[in-house]
C-alpha positions in Angstrom: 0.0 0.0 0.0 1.7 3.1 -1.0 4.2 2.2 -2.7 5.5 3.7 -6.0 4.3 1.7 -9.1 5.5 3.8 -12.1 7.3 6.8 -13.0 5.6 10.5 -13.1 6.7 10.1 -17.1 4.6 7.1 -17.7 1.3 9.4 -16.4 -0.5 11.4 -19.4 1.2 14.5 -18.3 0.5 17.4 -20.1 3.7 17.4 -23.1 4.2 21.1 -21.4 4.7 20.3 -18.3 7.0 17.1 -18.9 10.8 17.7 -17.2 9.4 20.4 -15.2 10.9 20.9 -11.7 8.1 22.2 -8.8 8.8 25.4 -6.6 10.9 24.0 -3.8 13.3 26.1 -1.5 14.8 23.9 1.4 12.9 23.2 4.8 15.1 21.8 7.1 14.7 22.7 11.2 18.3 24.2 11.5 18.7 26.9 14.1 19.0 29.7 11.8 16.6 30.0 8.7 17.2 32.7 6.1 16.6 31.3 2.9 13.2 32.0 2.3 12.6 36.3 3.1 10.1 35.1 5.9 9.6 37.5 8.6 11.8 35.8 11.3 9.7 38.2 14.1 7.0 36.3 15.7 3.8 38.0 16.0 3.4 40.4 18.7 1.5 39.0 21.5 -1.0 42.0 21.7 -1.9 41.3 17.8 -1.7 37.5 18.2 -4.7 37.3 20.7 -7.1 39.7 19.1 -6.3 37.3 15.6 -7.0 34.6 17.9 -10.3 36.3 19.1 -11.3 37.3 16.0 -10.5 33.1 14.2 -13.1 32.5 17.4 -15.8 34.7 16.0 -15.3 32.7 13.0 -15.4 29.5 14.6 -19.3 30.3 15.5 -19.9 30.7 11.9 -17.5 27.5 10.2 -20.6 25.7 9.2 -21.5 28.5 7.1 -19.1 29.5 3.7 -17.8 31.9 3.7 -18.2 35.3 2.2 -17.5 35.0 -1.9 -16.7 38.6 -1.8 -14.9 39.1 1.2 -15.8 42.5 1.0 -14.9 43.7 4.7 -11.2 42.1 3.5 -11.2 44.2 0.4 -12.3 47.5 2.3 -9.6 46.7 5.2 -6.7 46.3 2.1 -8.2 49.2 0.4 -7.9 51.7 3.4 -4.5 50.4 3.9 -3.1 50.7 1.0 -4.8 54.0 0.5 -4.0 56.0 -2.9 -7.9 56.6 -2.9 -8.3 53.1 -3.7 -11.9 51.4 -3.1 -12.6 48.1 -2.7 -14.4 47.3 -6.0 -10.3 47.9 -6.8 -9.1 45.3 -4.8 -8.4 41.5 -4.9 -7.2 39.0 -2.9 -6.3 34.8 -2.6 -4.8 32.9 -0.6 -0.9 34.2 -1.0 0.3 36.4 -3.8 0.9 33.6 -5.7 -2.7 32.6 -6.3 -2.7 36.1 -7.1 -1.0 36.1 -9.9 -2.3 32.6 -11.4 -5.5 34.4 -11.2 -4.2 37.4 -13.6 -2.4 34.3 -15.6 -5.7 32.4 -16.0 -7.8 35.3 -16.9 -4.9 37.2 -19.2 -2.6 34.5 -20.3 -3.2 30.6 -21.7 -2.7 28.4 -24.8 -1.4 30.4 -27.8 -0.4 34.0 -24.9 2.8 34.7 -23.6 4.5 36.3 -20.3 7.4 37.7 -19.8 10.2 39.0 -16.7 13.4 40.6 -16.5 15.4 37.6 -15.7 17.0 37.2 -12.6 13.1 37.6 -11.2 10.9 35.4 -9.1 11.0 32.1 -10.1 7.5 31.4 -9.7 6.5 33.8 -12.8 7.6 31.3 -15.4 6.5 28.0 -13.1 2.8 29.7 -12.6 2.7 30.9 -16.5 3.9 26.9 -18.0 1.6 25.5 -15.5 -1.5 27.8 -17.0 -0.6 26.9 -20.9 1.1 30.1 -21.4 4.6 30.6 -23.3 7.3 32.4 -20.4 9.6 34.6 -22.4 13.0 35.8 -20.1 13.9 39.4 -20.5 18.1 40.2 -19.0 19.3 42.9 -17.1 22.4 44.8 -16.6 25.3 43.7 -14.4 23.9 45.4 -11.5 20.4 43.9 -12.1 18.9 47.2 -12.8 16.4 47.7 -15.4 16.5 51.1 -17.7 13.5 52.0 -19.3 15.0 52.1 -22.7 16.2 48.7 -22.6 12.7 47.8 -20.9 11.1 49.5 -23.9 13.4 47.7 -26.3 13.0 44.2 -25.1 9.2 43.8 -24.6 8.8 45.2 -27.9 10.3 42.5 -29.0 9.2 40.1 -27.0 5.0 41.5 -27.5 3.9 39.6 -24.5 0.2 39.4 -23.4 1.4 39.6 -19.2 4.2 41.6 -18.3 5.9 41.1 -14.8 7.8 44.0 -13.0 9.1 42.7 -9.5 9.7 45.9 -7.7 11.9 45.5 -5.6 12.8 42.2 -7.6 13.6 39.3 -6.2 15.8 37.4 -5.9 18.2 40.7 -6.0 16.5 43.4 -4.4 16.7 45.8 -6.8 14.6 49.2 -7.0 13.0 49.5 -10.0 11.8 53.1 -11.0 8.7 54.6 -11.6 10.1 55.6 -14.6 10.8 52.2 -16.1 6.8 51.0 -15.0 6.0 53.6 -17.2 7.7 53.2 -20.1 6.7 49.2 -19.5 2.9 49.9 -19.7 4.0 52.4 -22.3 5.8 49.4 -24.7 2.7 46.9 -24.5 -0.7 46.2 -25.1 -1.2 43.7 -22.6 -1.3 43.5 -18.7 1.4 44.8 -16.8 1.4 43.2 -12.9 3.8 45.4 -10.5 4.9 42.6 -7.5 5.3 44.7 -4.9 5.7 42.2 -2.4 9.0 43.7 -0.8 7.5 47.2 -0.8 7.1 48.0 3.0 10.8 47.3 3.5 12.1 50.3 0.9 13.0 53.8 2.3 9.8 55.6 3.5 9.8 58.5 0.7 10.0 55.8 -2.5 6.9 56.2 -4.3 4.8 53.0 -5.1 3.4 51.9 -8.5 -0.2 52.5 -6.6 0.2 56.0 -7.3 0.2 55.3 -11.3 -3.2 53.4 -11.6 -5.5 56.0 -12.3 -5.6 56.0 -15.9 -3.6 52.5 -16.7 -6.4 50.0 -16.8 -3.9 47.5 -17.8 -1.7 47.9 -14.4 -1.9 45.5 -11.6 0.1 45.8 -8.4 -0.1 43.1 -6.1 1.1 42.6 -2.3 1.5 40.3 0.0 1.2 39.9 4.0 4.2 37.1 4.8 6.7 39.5 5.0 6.0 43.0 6.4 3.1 41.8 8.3 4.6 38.5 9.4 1.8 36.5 7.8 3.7 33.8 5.3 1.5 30.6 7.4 -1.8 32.6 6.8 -1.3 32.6 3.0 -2.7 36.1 2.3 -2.1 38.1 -0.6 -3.5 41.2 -2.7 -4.2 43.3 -5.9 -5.1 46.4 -6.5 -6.6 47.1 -10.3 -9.1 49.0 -12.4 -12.3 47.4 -11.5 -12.3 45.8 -14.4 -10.1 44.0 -14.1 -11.3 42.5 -10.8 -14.3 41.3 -12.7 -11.9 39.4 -14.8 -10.5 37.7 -12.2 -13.6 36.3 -10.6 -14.5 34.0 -13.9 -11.4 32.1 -12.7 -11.2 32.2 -9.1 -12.8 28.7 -7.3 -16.0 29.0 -5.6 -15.6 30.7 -1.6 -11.7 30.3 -2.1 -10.8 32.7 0.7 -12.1 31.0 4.0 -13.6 33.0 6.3 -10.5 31.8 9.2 -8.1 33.6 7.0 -10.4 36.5 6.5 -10.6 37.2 9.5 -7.0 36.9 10.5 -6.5 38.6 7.8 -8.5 41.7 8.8 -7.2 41.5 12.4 -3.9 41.8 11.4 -4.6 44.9 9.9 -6.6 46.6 12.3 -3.2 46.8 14.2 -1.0 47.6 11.2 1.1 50.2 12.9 1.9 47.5 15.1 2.8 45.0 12.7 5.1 47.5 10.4 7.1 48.4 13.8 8.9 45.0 12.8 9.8 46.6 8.9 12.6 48.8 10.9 14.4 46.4 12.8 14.1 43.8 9.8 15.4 47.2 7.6 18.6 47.7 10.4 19.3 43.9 10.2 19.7 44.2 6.2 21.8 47.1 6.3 23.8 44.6 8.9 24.2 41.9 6.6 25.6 44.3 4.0 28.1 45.7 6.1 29.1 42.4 7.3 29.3 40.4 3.9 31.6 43.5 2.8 33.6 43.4 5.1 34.4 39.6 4.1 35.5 40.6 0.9 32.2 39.9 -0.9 29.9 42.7 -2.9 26.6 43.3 -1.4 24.5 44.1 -3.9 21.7 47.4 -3.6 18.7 46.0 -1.7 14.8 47.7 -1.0 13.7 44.2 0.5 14.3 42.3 3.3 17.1 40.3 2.0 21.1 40.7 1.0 22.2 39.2 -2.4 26.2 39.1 -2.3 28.8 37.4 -4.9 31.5 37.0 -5.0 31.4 33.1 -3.6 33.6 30.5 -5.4 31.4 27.6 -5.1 28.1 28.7 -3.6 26.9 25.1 -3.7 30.0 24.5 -1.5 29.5 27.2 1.1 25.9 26.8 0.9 26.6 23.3 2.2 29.5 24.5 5.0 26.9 27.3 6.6 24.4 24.6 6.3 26.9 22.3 8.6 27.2 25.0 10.6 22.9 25.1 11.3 22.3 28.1 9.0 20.6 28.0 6.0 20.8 30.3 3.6 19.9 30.4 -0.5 21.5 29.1 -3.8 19.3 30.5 -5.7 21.9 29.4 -9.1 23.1 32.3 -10.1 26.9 32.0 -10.3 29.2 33.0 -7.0 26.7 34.6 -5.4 24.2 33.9 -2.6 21.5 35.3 -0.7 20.2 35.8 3.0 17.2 37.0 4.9 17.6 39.5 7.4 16.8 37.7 10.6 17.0 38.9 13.7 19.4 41.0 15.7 20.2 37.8 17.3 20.6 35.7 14.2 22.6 37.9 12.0 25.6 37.5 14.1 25.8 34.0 13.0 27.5 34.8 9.3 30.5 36.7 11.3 31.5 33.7 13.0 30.9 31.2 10.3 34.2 31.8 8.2 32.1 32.3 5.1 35.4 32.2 3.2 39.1 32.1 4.6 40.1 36.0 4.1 44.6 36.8 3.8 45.3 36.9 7.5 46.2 40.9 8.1 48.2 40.0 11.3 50.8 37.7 9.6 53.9 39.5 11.4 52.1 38.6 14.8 51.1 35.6 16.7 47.5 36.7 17.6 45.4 39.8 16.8 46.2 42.4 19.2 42.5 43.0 19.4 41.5 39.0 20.1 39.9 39.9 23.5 38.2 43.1 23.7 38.0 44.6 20.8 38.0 48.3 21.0 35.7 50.5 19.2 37.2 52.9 16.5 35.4 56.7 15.7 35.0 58.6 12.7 38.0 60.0 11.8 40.3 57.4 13.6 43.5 55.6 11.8 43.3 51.8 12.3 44.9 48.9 10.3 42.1 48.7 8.2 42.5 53.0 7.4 40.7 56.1 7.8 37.1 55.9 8.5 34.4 58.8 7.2 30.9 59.2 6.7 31.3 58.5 2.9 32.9 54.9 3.8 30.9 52.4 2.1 33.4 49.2 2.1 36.8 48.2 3.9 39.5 47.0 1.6 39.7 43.8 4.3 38.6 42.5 7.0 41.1 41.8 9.9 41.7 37.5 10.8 43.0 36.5 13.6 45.6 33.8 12.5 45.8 32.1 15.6 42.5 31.0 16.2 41.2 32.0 12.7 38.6 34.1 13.4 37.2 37.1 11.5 37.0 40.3 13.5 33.2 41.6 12.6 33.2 45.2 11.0 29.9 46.5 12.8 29.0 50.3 10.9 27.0 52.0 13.0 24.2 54.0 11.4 21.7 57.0 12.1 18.3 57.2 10.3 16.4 59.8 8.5 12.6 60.2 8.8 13.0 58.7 5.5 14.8 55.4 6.7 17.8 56.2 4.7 21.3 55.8 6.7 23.9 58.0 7.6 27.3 55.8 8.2 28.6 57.4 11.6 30.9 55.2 13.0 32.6 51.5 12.5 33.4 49.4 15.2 36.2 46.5 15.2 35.3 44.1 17.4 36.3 40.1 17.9 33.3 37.5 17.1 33.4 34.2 18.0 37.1 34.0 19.3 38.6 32.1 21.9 40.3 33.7 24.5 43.4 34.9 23.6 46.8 33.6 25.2 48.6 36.9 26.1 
C-alpha cells in the first residue's frame, strides 16, 4: 500500500509540463533559517490574541461559507493601502501567488505569452507553464537594474500578453523606478502586474506603483502579508486594479476560495498595522547589517529595497551553501553564479554569518602571533587611523577584514548607522570588534 508503481513520465502528463521541476526552496529545522525572506519576528502577542479572538468569531460561523466577496477584507486592504483606492479595486487569494495565477488564467493561456526581467521570481515562469502560457526571459544589466530604454526595447520584442515587473525584484533586491513601469505599460498592449511584495521594506519616501493606476487600466500591483506583516503561514495576498479587471478575475477564481479563518485573520492583522510594520525597521537595520558584514568579508553586497542581501563573490556557492548549512544556517542558492542570498533575521541571528568563516580571508596580522584585538575589541570613531585605514561618513566598504591567525577568526566590521525620517542611513561610526574568538593567550 503506497508504494510507488510507475514513474511521473509514464502518467499522461500534459507534453508542457513534462521535465518540469516544482517550486521548492529547502525546509530543514536548522537553528537559523534565512533562505526563504520570511519574517523571522514572531507575531506580537497583543496582535496574536485579538487574531486569535477574531479566528473564534469565525469559529461560530464555520458551518456556514464563507463570504465569496470578502468584501470587509477588500475595504480593510483598500484603506491600507490607500491611494484613494476602493474596494471594488481590490483583490485578494490565498498568497500572492494565487494572485497572480489568477491574472495568468484570466490574461494568459494556450497560444499567450509572459514575460520578466530575468534574474526575477521564479514562480513567474512556473505559474505561467503550469497555465498553458509561453514564459519569455527578458536580461538585465550587471547590477540587475532595469533602464526604461532597454525595458522599452525588449518587450517590444518580446509583444507579451502579461508583463511582470518585481519591484523591488527578487531574488536581488533591486529598486525599480517609476520611470521604467511607465515606459513598460508604455511598450505593450497587454497586462502589466507590478509585485510589490518587498515594498514595505524600501525607504519611506519611495513612491509605489499604486500611485500610477489611475488612468492605466492594464496595471496591476499586487502585495503580499508574509513579509512585512509577518503572515507567510496565513497565505494572504492582494491586488489592487481597475475594476475591471477584478471582474476578470472572478470567472477564474474557485468557488468561496478565501475562507472565512483567513479573512478574519487577515483583517485583524490589519486593524493593528502600525503594530505589525514596527517589525519593517528592525528587519530594515538587520539588512543594512548583513551588508556591512558580507563587505567586510570581501564579498559585494549588492543594492537592496527588500528584506534580504544578495552578495557574490562566492567560489562555489553550492560548497558554502553546504558549509553554513553544517554550521545550522541555511541560507539560498538560488543558481546564479558565485553569489548567494540571505534574509535579514533577527538582531540575534545575524551574528551567525560573522562567526561562520564564510570564506578564509589573507590573515592581516601575519607578522604577529594573535590579533592584538582578540579579546576586547575596541571601538574605532569617525576619523580614527586603524589597520584597516581612515574611517568617514562616505565609507561604504573596507579594503579587508582583519583575521585573527591564531584562532582563525574574523574580526566583525559593525557600521553604526543614524536614520532619517526617510529610513535612509547615515554611516557614523565603525566598530572593530572580535566575534566568535577564543580567549586569547597573552
Amino acid at each position: 500500500m503506497g508504494r510507488v508503481t510507475i514513474r511521473l513520465d509514464d502518467l499522461p502528463l500534459r507534453d508542457d509540463l513534462r521535465g518540469l521541476t516544482p517550486y521548492g526552496a529547502p525546509q530543514a529545522p536548522l537553528p537559523v533559517a534565512l533562505n526563504v525572506n520570511e519574517n523571522t519576528h514572531p507575531v506580537p502577542r497583543e496582535v496574536a490574541d485579538d487574531i486569535l479572538d477574531a479566528i473564534g468569531r469565525a469559529l461560530g460561523e464555520i458551518n456556514r461559507y464563507p463570504d465569496r466577496e470578502f468584501r470587509e477584507l477588500r475595504e480593510g486592504f483598500a484603506e491600507y493601502l490607500r491611494h484613494g483606492l476602493v474596494a471594488d479595486q481590490i483583490w485578494a487569494a490565498n498568497g500572492s501567488n494565487e494572485v497572480l495565477q489568477h491574472v495568468l488564467q484570466a490574461f494568459g493561456g494556450p497560444g499567450r505569452r509572459a514575460f520578466g526581467f530575468a534574474p526575477t521570481y521564479s514562480m513567474y515562469p512556473l505559474l505561467t507553464r503550469a497555465t498553458g502560457a509561453e514564459w519569455v526571459s527578458g536580461s538585465r544589466g550587471a547590477d540587475y537594474t532595469v533602464d526604461a530604454v532597454s525595458a522599452v526595447d525588449q518587450i517590444a520584442a518580446a509583444d507579451p500578453d502579461i508583463v511582470f515587473l518585481c519591484a523591488p525584484n527578487n531574488p536581488t533586491g533591486t529598486p525599480m523606478s517609476l520611470e521604467v513601469i511607465e515606459a513598460a505599460y508604455e511598450a505593450t498592449r497587454g497586462i502589466v502586474i507590478v509585485d510589490e511584495a518587498y515594498f514595505e521594506f524600501a525607504p519611506r519616501t519611495a513612491p509605489s506603483a499604486l500611485s500610477l493606476l489611475p488612468g492605466r487600466e492594464r496595471l496591476l500591483v499586487s502585495r503580499t502579508m508574509s513579509k512585512a506583516f509577518a503572515f507567510a503561514g496565513a497565505r494572504v495576498g492582494y491586488l489592487a486594479a481597475d475594476p475591471a479587471v477584478i471582474d476578470a478575475l472572478r470567472l477564474v477564481r474557485l468557488p468561496y476560495h478565501l475562507s472565512s479563518l483567513t479573512q478574519a485573520a487577515a483583517l485583524a492583522a490589519l486593524a493593528h498595522a502600525p503594530v505589525m510594520l514596527q517589525m519593517v525597521d528592525e528587519i530594515v537595520m538587520q539588512r543594512d547589517r548583513i551588508s556591512a558584514t558580507v563587505e567586510a568579508l570581501g564579498y559585494r553586497a549588492y543594492e537592496s529595497w527588500t528584506n534580504f542581501v544578495l552578495f557574490s563573490g562566492v567560489e562555489d556557492p553550492g560548497r558554502t551553501w553546504q558549509q553554513l548549512y553544517d554550521r545550522g544556517i541555511l541560507v539560498r542558492d538560488i543558481g546564479i553564479p558565485r553569489s548567494l542570498r540571505v534574509s535579514a533575521g533577527t538582531a540575534e541571528e545575524t551574528p551567525s554569518l560573522s562567526v561562520t568563516h564564510i570564506r578564509p580571508l589573507p590573515p592581516v596580522w601575519a607578522s604577529r602571533s594573535t590579533s592584538p584585538y582578540c579579546t576586547t575589541g575596541p571601538t574605532w570613531s569617525t576619523g580614527d587611523t586603524h589597520p584597516l585605514g581612515v574611517l568617514n561618513e562616505s565609507s561604504e566598504r573596507m579594503s579587508s577584514a582583519p583575521v585573527c591567525t591564531t584562532h582563525s577568526c574574523v574580526l566583525a566590521v559593525n557600521r553604526s548607522v543614524a536614520e532619517k525620517p526617510d529610513r535612509s542611513t547615515v554611516r557614523l561610526s565603525t566598530t572593530v570588534t572580535a566575534v566568535g574568538c577564543a580567549p586569547s593567550s597573552r
